[in-house]
C-alpha positions in Angstrom: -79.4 -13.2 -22.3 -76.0 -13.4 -20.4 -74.5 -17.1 -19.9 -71.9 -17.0 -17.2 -68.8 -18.8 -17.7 -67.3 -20.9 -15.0 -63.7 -22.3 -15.8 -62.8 -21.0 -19.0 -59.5 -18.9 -19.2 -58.7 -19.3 -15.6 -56.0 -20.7 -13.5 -55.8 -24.7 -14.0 -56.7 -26.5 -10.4 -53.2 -28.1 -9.3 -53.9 -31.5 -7.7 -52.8 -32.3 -3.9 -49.1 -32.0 -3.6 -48.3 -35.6 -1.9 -45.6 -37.2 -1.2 -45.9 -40.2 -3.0 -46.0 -38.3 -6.1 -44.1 -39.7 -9.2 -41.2 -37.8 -10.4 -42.7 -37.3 -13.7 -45.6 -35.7 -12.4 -43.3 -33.6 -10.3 -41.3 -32.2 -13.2 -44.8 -31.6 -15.6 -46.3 -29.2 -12.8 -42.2 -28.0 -12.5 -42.5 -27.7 -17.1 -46.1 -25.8 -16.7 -44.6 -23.0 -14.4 -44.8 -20.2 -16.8 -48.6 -21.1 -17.9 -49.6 -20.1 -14.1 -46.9 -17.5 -13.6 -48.7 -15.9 -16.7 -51.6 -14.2 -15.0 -48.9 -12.3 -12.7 -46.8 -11.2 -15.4 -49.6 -9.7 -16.9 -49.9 -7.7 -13.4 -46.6 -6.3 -13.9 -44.5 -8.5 -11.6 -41.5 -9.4 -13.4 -41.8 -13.1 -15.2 -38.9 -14.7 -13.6 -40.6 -13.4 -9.9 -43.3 -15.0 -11.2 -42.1 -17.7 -11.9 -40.3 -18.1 -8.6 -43.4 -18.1 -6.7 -45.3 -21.1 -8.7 -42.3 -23.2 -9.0 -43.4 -25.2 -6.6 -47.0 -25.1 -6.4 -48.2 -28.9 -6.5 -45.2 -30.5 -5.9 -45.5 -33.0 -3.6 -42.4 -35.3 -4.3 -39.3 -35.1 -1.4 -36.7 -34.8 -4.2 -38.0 -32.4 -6.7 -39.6 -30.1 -4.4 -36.2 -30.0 -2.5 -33.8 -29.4 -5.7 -36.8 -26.7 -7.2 -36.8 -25.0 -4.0 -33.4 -23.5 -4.3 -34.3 -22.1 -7.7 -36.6 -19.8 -6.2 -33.7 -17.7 -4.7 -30.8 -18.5 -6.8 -32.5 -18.9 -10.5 -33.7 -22.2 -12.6 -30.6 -23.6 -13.1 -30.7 -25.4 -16.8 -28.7 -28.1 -16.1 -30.9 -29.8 -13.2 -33.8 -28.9 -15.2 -32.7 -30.7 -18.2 -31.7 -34.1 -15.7 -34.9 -34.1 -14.0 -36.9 -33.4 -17.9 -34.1 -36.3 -18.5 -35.2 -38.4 -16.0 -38.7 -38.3 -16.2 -38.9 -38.6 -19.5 -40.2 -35.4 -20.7 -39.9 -33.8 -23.8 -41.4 -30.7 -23.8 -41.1 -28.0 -20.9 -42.1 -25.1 -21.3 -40.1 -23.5 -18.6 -37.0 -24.6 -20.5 -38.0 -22.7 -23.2 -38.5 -19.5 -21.2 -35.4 -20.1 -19.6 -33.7 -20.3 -22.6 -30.3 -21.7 -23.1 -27.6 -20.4 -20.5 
């Protein structure tokens, strides 16, 4: 008997990108980039491409959205990343550790 399997392995549902979303939830979604840029790496777009197209996917707060925006063309730039991780009082981001130190 075959069981199909609904959910398992597959890209996460984001939740509605609002406005009146908090910073800190913001910058999670911003950390867990490279979890949903994973399934296009593994199609052979480069990671940092990938990357650049889910950085903003869920973001919903003004501020974060605007300042993430601008890594898309010029690079995750450390520095911000660490202020907003900073700020929102998170201590693990994954995108920081793909980024690397620069």
């Amino acid at each position: 008997m075959l069981f199909p399997v609904f959910g398992c392995g597959g890209p996460r549902a984001l939740p509605p990108a609002t406005t009146d979303q908090s910073v800190r939830d913001a910058v999670l979604l911003v950390c867990d980039t490279p979890s949903r840029a994973q399934p296009d790496a593994r199609d052979g777009v480069s990671m940092s491409d990938a990357i650049a197209g889910h950085l903003t996917d869920g973001i919903g707060n003004d501020r974060v959205l605007t300042l993430v925006e601008g890594w898309k063309t010029n690079g995750v730039n450390a520095r911000e990343l660490d202020a907003l991780t900073k700020e929102a009082r998170v201590t693990r981001c994954a995108l920081r550790d793909t980024i690397g130190a620069r």
